[in-house]
C-alpha positions as CSV (number, residue, x, y, z in Angstrom):
1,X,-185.7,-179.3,98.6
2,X,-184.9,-176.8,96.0
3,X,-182.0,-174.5,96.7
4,X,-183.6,-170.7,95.9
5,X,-180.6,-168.0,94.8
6,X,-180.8,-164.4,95.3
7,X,-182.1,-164.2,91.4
8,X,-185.1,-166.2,92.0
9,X,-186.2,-164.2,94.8
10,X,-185.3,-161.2,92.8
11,X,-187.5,-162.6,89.9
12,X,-190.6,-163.4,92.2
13,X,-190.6,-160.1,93.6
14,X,-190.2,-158.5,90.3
15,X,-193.3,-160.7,89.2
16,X,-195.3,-160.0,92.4
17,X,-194.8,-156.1,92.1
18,X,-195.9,-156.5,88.3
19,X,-199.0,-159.0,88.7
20,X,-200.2,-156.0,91.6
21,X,-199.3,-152.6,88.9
22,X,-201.4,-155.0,86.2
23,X,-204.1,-155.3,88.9
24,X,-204.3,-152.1,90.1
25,X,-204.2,-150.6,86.4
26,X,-207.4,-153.2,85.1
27,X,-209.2,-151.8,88.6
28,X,-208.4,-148.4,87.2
29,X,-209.4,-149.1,83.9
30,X,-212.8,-151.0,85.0
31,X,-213.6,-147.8,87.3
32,X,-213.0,-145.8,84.1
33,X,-215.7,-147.2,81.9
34,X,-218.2,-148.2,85.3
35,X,-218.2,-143.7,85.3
36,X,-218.6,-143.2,81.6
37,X,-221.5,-145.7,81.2
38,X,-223.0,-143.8,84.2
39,X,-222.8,-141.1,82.1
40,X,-224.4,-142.1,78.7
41,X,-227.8,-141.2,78.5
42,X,-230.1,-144.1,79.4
43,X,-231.1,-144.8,75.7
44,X,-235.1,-143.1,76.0
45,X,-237.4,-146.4,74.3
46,X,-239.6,-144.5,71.8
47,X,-242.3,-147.7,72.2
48,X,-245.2,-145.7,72.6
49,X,-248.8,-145.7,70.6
50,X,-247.5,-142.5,69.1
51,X,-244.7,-144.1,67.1
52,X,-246.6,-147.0,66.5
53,X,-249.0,-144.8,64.9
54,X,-246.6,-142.7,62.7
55,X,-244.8,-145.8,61.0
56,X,-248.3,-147.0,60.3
57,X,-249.1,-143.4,58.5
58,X,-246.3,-143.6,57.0
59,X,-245.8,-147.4,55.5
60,X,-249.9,-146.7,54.1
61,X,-248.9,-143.6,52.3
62,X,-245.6,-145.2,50.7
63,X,-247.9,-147.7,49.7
64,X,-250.7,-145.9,48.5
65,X,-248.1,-143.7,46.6
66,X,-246.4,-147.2,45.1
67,X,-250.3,-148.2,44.2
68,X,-251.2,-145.2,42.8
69,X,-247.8,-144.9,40.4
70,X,-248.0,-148.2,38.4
71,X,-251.9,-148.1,38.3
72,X,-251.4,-144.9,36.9
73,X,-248.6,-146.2,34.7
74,X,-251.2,-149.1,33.5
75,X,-253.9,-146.8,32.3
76,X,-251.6,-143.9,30.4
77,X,-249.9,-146.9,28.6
78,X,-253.7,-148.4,27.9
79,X,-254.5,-145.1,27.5
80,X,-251.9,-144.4,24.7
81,X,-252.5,-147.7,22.9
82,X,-256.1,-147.2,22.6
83,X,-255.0,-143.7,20.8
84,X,-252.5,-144.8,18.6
85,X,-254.3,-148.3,17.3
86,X,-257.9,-147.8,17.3
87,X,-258.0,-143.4,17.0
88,X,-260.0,-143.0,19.3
């Protein structure tokens, strides 16, 4: 049997009273973000055939803009060489 002194009962109380404040503080801390995540917005999915249908717009008129600039590129540049070379 291990003789206990005055200290180690001291120290275990000390540890005890510490192990409950770090407890109590972690529920207090848990209770803390548990409200403020109640009171974020819920985040509002935008999934509907109305968004669908707006990136769709706007992807083919991006594209039809990207089309459109190097096909135009491609005939002013034949456009060009056909004047300078042949006069016409």
């Amino acid at each position: 049997m291990q003789i206990r002194t005055m200290d180690d009962i001291e120290r275990e109380k000390k540890k005890e009273s510490r192990d409950k404040m770090r407890k109590d503080i972690s529920e207090d801390i848990n209770d803390v973000i548990e409200n403020i995540n109640i009171l974020k917005r819920p985040n509002k999915e935008k999934k509907t055939i109305w968004g669908w249908l707006i990136r769709i717009i706007i992807f083919t008129v991006i594209t039809i803009l990207i089309v459109n600039f190097i096909l135009g590129n491609i005939w002013l540049l034949k456009f060009l060489i056909k004047s300078l070379f042949f006069g016409g």
